[in-house]
C-alpha positions in Angstrom: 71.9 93.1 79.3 74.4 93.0 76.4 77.2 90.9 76.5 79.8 91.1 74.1 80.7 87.2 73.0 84.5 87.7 72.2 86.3 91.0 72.5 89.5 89.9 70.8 87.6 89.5 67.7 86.5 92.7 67.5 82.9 92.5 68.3 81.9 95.3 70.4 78.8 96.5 72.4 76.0 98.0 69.9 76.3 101.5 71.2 73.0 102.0 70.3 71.4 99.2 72.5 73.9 100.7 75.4 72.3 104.8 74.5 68.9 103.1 75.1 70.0 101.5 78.3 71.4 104.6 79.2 68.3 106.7 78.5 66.5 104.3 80.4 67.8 104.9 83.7 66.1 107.0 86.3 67.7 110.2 86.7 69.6 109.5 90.3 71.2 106.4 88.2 73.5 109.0 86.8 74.0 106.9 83.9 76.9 104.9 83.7 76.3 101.9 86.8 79.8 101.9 87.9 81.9 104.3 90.7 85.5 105.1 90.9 87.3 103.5 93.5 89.0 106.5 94.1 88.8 110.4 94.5 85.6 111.6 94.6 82.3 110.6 94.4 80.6 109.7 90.8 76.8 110.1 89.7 76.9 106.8 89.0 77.5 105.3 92.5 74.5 106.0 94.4 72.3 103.7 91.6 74.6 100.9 91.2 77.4 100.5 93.1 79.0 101.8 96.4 82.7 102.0 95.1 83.2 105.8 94.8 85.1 107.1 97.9 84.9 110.1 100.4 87.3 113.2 98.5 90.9 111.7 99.5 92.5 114.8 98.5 92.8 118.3 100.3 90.2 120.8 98.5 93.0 123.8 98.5 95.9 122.6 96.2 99.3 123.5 97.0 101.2 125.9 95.0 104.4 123.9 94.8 105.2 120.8 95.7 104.9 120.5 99.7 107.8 118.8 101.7 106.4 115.9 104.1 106.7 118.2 107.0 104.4 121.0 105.1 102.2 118.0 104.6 102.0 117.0 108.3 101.2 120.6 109.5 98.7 121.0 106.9 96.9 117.8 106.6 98.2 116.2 109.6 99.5 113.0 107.0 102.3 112.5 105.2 102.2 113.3 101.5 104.9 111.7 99.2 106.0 113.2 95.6 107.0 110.8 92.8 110.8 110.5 93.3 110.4 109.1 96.9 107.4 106.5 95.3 109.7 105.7 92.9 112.2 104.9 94.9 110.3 103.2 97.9 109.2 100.4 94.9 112.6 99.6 93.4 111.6 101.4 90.3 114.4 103.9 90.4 116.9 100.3 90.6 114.9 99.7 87.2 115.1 103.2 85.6 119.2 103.2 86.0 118.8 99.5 84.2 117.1 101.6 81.4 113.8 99.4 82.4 111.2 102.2 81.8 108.3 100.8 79.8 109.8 102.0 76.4 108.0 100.2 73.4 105.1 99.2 75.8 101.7 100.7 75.9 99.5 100.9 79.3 95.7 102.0 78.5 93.3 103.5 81.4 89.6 103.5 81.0 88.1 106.7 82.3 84.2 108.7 82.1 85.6 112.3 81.7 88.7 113.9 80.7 89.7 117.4 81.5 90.4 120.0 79.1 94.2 120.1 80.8 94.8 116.7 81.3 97.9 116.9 79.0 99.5 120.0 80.3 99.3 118.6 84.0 100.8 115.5 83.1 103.4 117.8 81.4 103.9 119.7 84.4 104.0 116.5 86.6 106.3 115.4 84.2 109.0 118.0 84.3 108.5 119.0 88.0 109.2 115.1 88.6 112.2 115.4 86.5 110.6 112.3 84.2 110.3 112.2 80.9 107.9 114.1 78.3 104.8 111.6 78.3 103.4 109.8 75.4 100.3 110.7 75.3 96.9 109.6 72.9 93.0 110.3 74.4 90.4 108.1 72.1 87.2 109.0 73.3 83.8 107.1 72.4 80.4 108.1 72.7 77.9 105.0 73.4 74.8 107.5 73.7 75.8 109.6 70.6 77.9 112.2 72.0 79.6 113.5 75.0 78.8 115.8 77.5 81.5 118.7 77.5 83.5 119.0 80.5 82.9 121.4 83.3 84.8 121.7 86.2 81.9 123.6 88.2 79.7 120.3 88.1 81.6 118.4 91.1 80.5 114.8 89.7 82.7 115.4 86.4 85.3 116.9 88.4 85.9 114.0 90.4 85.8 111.5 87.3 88.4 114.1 85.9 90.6 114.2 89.4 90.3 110.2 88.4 91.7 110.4 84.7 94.4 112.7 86.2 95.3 110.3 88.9 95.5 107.0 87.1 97.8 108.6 83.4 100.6 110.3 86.2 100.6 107.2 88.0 101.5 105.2 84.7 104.0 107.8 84.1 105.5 107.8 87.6 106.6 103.9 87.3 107.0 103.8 83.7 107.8 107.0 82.4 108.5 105.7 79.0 105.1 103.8 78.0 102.4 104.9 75.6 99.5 106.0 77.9 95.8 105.5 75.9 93.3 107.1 77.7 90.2 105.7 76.5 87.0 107.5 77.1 83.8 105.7 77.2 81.9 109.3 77.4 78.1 110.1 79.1 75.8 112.6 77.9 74.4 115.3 80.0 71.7 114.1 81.8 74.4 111.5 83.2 75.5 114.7 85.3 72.4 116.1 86.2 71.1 116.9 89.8 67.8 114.4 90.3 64.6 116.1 89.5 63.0 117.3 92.7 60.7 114.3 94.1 63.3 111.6 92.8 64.4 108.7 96.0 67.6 109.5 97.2 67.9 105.4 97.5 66.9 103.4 94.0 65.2 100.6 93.5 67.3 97.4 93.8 65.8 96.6 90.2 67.4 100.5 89.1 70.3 99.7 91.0 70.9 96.4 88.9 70.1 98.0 85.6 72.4 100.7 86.2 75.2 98.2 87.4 74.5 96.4 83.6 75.2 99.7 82.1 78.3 100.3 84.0 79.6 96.9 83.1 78.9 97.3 79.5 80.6 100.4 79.8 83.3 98.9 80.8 83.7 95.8 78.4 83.0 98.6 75.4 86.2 100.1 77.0 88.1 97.4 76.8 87.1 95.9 73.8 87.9 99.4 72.0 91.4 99.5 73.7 92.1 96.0 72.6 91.2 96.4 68.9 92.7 99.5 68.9 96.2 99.4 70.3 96.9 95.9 71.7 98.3 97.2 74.8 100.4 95.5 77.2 98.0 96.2 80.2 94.4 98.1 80.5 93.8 99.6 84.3 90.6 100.1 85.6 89.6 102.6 88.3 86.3 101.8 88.5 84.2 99.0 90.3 80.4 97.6 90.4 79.7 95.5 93.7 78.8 92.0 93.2 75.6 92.2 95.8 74.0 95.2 93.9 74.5 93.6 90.5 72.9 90.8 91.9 69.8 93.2 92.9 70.5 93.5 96.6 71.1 89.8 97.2 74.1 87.7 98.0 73.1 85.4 95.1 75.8 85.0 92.4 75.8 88.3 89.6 74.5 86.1 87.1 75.5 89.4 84.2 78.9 89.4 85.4 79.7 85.7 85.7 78.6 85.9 81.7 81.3 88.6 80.6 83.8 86.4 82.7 85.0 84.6 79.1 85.2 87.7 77.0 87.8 88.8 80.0 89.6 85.5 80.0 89.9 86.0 75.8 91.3 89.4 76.6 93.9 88.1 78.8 94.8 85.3 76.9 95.5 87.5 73.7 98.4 88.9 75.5 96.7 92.0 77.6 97.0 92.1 81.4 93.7 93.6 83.2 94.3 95.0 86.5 91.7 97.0 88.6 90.7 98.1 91.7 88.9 96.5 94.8 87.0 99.7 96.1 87.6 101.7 98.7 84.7 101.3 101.3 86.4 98.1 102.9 85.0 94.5 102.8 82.0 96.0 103.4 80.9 98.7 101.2 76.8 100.6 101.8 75.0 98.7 99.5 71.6 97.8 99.2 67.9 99.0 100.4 69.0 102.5 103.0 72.5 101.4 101.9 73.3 99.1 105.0 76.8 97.2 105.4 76.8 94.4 103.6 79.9 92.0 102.8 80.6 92.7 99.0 83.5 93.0 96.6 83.8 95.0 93.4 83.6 93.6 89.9 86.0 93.4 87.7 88.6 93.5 90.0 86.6 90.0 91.3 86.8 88.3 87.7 89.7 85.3 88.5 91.0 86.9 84.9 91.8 90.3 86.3 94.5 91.3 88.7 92.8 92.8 91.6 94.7 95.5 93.6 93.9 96.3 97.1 95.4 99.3 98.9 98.2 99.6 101.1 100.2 102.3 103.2 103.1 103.8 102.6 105.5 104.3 105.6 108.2 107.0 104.1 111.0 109.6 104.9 111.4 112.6 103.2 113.8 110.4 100.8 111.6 107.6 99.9 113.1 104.8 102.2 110.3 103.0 104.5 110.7 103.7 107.9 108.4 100.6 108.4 107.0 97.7 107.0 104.0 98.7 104.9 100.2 97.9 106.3 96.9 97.8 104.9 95.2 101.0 104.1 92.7 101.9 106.4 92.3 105.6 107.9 89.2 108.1 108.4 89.0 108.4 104.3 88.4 105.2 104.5 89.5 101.3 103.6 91.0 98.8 101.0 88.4 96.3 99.3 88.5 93.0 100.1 86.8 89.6 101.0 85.4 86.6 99.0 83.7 86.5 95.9 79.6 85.6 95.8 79.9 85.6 91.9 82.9 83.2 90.9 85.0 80.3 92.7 88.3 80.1 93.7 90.5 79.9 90.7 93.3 77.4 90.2 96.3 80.1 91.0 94.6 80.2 94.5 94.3 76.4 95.3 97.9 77.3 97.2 95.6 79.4 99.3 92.1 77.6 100.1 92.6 77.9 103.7 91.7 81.6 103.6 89.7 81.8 100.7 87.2 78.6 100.8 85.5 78.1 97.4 85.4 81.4 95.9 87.5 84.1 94.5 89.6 85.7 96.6 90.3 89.9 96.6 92.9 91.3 96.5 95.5 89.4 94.4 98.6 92.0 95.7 98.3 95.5 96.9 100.3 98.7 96.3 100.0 102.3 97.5 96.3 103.6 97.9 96.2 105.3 101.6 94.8 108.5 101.7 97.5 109.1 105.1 100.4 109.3 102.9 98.6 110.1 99.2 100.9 110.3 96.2 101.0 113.9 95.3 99.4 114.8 91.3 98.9 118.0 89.4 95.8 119.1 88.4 95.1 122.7 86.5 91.1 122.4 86.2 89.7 122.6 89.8 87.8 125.6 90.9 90.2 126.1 93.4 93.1 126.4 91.8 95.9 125.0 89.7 98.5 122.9 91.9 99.4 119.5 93.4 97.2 117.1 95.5 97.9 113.9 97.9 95.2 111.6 96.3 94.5 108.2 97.6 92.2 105.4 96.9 92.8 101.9 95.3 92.3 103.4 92.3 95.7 104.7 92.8 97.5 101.1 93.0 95.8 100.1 89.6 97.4 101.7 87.4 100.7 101.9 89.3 100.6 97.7 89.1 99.6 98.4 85.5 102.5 100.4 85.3 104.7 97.6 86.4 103.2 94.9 84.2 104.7 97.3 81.5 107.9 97.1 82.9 108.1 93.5 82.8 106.7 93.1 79.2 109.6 95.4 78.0 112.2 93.2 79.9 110.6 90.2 78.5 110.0 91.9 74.9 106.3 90.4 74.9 103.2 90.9 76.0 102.8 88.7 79.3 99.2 88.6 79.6 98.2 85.8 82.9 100.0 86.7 85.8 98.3 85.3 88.2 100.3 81.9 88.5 103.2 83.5 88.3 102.5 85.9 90.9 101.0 83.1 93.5 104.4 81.2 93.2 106.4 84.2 93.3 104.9 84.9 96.8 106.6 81.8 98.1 110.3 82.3 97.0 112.0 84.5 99.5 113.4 86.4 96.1 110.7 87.0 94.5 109.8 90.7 94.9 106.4 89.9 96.7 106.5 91.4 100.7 104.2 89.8 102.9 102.1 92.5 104.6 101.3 91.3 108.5 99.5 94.5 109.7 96.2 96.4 109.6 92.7 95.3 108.3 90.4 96.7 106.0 87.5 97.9 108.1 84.7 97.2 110.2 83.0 93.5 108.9 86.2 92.9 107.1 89.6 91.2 107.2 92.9 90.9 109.1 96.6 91.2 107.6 98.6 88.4 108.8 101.2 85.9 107.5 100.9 84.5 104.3 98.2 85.5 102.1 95.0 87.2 103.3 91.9 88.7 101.8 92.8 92.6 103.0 96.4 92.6 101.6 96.1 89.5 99.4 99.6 88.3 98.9 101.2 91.7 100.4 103.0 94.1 98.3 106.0 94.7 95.8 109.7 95.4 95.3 109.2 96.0 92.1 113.3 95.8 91.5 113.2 92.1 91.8 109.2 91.3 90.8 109.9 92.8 87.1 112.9 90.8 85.9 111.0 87.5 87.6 107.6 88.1 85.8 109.6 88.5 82.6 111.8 85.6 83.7 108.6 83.6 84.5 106.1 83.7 82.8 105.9 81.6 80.1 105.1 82.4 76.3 101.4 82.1 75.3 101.1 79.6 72.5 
């Protein structure tokens, strides 16, 4: 395992020790050791984690944007287009106070990126009525090049439905931030079918070696984001469970407890991590014939990184709630959550040690991620068509917090970085933009919503009206 000592500093992974790691991975790892918590299934999930969802989308786009009631007839959900999101969080309050991220920079770390990733966020864009995006891709190649995209092979389609997702989410809340799209690309054989013969189930020793690669991966990401553009927030859409990175056991993840202060560095340089807990529930199908098993996904479980959880939406056809929002949990399936086996309980969640005991606690705040009720992108690379999907997932509320971190920065005219403190106190003050969420749970073995925090909503959800002027307000300056 390679562990980069200090990212801040600018050392990196050596992509040639992460090429051989990659090469070294039976064919059903699929190469990288981490899934998206979102969309569709990855090639890396099967190996090494359990974080890539059932397809949250409808496989025939529509043409045009659908009206809820289109929606209902056709997918028997609600879908919800930008304006009424955008509303339903306060953000429209923000946009009027000319509070859209300008200045600010929000990076996502993605596998794939489509060919027409920057015309459908253009047409998102104008159909939304927001403005033209800021756009950059930087795209790295750990194994020595990329594999070119192709929409035909449904494992980089998904990744791409990913990227797509995650950049019009930024744009949706802050229309005015730099997006980064940073691309740690995988060869070929990363999206090849398994040879014939090859176990459907791997090893727990493959499963952990692919779940080093993925992490790796990862930090490379970050580290390439942070040297490069210093951006106010990085999201991450992708997840490796704690029990397979600890090779099928409930022991701690001994790999990712050692990247933990090369995240913590990150953070305190100024840069706020967010990521996603998975959308399997509190107990994702991990391990030997992929049984239930209590987990949570890394990083999201890292006490450096904001972990966001998934929550439901309860709309009109304007955007106002006609109900309290509840935790995400339908047929596509269910918000991460539980308590850590890797780290302990950090000292932002002493205030909450009834619930979460001696570890880590997931999620730290949730935001819109049900797949009843998906946020609506464009996409113009699918087989079946150009046109807009309802896409859910936690993946989606990762970048939409991300989003708002860049918000706050601009009102605060720094780089926040930490926000955990901030955001554990806020929950307490009746005027502090954090809702309590009382209702759902997050699936079978997991968790249920109730007052106060709670390890399927964490500390609820956002107005983000009030939330962004208190971060800025808040948080105090690094030194």
């Amino acid at each position: 395992m390679i562990i980069p000592s200090s990212l801040p500093q600018r050392r990196r992974l050596a992509a040639a020790s992460v090429a051989a790691l990659i090469a070294a991975l039976p064919a059903c790892a699929g190469g990288a050791g981490a899934g998206r918590t979102g969309t569709v299934s990855s090639a890396a999930a099967r190996a090494a984690s359990s974080m890539s969802a059932a397809p949250t989308a409808t496989p025939q786009p529509f043409r045009h944007v659908p009206t809820q009631a289109v929606c209902r007839r056709v997918l028997g959900s609600a879908c919800y287009a930008a304006d009424a999101v955008r509303r339903a969080y306060g953000v429209d309050k923000l946009d009027a106070a000319g509070i859209t991220g300008k200045g600010r920079t929000v990076v996502v770390w993605e596998e794939v990126v489509p060919d027409t990733l920057r015309a459908d966020l253009e047409t998102f864009s104008t159909t939304m009525k927001l403005p033209l995006p800021d756009l950059t891709v930087d795209r790295y190649a750990p194994a020595g090049h990329i594999a070119p995209f192709d929409a035909q092979n449904a494992r980089m389609a998904g990744a791409a439905l990913e990227t797509t997702l995650d950049t019009q989410m930024v744009h949706m809340l802050a229309p005015d931030a730099k997006i980064v799209v940073t691309q740690i690309g995988l060869p070929e054989h990363a999206y090849a079918s398994p040879s014939p013969g090859t176990p459907t189930t791997p090893s727990a020793q493959d499963a952990r070696r692919a779940a080093a690669v993925g992490a790796a991966l990862i930090l490379d990401g970050i580290a390439q984001s942070v040297r490069n553009h210093r951006p106010d927030a990085i999201s991450i859409s992708y997840g490796i469970e704690e029990y397979t990175a600890a090779g099928d056991s409930q022991a701690p993840a001994e790999g990712l407890l050692a990247f933990s202060p090369a995240l913590a560095e990150v953070v305190a340089s100024g840069t706020t991590l967010t990521a996603s807990t998975g959308d399997f529930g509190a107990a994702p199908p991990v391990g030997p014939g992929r049984e239930r098993v209590r987990s949570v996904s890394w990083p999201a479980s890292d006490p450096s990184v904001l972990a966001l959880g998934g929550s439901r939406l309860h709309l009109d056809a304007e955007g106002r709630r006609t109900g309290p929002d509840t935790v995400w949990h339908d047929r596509a399936g269910a918000t991460g959550g539980g308590p850590s086996q890797t780290f302990a309980r950090p000292r932002y969640q002493d205030r909450v040690a009834d619930v979460v005991g001696g570890r880590r606690g997931t999620p730290d705040i949730s935001m819109d991620g049900s797949a009843s009720g998906g946020t609506l992108v464009y996409q113009g690379f699918l087989p079946a068509g150009a046109g807009w999907l309802p896409v859910g997932g936690t993946s989606e509320a990762a970048p939409m917090f991300a989003a708002l971190v860049a918000l706050a920065n601009q009102e605060a005219g720094r780089r926040l970085g930490a926000l955990h403190e901030a955001l554990y106190a806020l929950a307490g003050d009746p005027h502090g933009g954090v809702i309590d969420i009382t209702e759902g749970d997050n699936g079978p073995y997991g968790f249920q919503a109730g007052p106060g925090y709670d390890l399927a909503s964490g500390l609820g959800t956002v107005d983000a009206s009030v939330l962004v002027p208190q971060l800025a307000a808040r948080v105090r300056p690094r030194r």
